[in-house]
C-alpha positions in Angstrom: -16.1 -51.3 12.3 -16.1 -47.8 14.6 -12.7 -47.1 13.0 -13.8 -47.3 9.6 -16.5 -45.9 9.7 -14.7 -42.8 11.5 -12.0 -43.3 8.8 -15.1 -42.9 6.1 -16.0 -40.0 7.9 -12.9 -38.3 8.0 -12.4 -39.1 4.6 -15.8 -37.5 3.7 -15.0 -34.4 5.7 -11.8 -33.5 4.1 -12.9 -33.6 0.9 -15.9 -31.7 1.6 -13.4 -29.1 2.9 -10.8 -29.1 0.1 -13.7 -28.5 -2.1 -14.8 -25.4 -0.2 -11.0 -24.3 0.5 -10.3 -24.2 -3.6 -13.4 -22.1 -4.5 -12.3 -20.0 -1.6 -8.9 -19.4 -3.0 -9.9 -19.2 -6.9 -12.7 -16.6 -5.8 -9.9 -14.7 -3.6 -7.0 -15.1 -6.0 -9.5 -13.4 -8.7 -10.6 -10.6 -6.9 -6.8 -9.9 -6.0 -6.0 -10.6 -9.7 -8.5 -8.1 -11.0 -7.8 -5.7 -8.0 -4.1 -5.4 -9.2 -5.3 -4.9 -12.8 -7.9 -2.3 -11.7 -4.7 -0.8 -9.8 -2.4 -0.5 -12.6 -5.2 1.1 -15.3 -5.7 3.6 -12.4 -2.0 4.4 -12.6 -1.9 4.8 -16.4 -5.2 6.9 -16.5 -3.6 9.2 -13.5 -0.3 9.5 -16.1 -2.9 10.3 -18.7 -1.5 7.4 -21.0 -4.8 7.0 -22.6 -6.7 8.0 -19.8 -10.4 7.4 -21.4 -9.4 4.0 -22.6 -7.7 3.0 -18.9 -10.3 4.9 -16.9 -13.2 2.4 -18.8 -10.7 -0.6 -18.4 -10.4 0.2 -14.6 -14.2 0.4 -14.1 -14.2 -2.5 -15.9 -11.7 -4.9 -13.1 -13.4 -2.8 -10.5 -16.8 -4.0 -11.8 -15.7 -7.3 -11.9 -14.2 -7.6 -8.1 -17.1 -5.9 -6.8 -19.3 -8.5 -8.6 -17.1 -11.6 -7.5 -17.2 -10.1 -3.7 -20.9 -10.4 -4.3 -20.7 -13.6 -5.4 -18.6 -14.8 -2.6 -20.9 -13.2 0.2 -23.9 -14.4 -1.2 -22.7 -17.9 -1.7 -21.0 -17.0 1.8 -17.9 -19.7 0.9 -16.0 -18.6 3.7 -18.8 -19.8 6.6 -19.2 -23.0 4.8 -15.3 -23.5 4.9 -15.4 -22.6 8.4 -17.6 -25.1 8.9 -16.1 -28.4 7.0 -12.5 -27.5 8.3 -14.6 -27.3 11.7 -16.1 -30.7 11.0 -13.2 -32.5 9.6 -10.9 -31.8 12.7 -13.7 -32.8 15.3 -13.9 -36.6 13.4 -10.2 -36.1 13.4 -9.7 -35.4 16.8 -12.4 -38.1 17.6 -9.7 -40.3 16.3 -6.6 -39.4 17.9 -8.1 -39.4 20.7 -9.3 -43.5 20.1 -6.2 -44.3 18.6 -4.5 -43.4 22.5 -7.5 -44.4 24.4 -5.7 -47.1 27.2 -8.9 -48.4 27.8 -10.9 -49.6 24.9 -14.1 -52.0 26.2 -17.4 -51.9 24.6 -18.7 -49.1 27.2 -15.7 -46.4 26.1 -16.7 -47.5 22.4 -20.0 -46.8 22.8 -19.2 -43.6 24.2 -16.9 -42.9 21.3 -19.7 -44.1 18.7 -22.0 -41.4 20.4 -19.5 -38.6 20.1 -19.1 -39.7 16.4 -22.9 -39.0 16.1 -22.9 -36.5 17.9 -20.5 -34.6 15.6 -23.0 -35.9 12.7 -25.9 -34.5 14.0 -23.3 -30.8 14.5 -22.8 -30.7 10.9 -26.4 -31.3 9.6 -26.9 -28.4 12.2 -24.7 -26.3 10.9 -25.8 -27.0 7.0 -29.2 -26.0 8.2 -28.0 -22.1 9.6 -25.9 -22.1 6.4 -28.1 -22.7 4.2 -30.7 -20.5 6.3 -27.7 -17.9 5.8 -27.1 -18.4 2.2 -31.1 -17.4 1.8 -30.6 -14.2 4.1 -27.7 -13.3 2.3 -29.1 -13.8 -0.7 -32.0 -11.5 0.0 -29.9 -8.7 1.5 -28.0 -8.5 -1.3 -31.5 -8.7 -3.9 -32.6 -5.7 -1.4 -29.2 -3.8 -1.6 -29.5 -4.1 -5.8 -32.8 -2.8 -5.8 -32.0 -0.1 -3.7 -29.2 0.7 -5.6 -30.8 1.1 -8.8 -33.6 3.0 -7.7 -31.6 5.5 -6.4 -30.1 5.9 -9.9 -33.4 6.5 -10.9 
């Protein structure tokens, strides 16, 4: 029963993870994407190849990094990756770990049942100060925006 319920857990974690991992990557991959873009109408404006047309097109990409980069820090995807890779290799390690234990009598699995608990309780932990970071990220960046546009007032 311990094993698959650790099995369940691991399961659980990883997928929690690769969830986190691919908006990581899509959010990264765009800002890079538009970065480049941004890059290259730079280029053609300082060439004066249509430099009005390429100078609005590169505040345009810039615009749009600067906004994802918001989105990614407010929505702080890179803690809460942190966390489920964090998460999925303690459960993981938890099982190695009774997969060569010599000695396997109801006292070591009790001890091993705790520790699986015990990483439990760590993630709810750690949802709670993400999500209390999410909120305090959040209102940083509400502060920064009306900041910002009172200042071009």
């Amino acid at each position: 029963m311990f094993r698959n319920e650790l099995k369940d857990q691991i399961s659980n974690a990883n997928k929690k993870r690769k969830m986190y991992e691919k908006g990581v990557q899509w959010i990264f991959g765009t800002e890079i994407f538009f970065g480049v873009l941004a890059g290259i109408f730079l280029a053609f404006n300082a060439i004066e190849y249509h430099p009005e047309r390429f100078k609005i097109m590169a505040i345009c990409a810039l615009g749009i990094v600067a906004f994802q980069a918001g989105i990614s820090k407010v929505f702080s995807l890179t803690d809460k990756l942190h966390q489920r890779t964090s998460i999925f290799l303690q459960y993981d390690e938890l099982r190695m770990k009774w997969e060569f234990e010599k000695v396997k009598d109801p006292e070591r699995l009790n001890e091993y049942i705790q520790r699986m608990l015990d990483i439990s309780i760590l993630d709810n932990e750690l949802c709670k100060q993400y999500t209390e970071n999410r909120i305090n990220n959040m209102h940083k960046w509400e502060k920064n925006m009306e900041e910002k546009s009172e200042w071009k007032k």
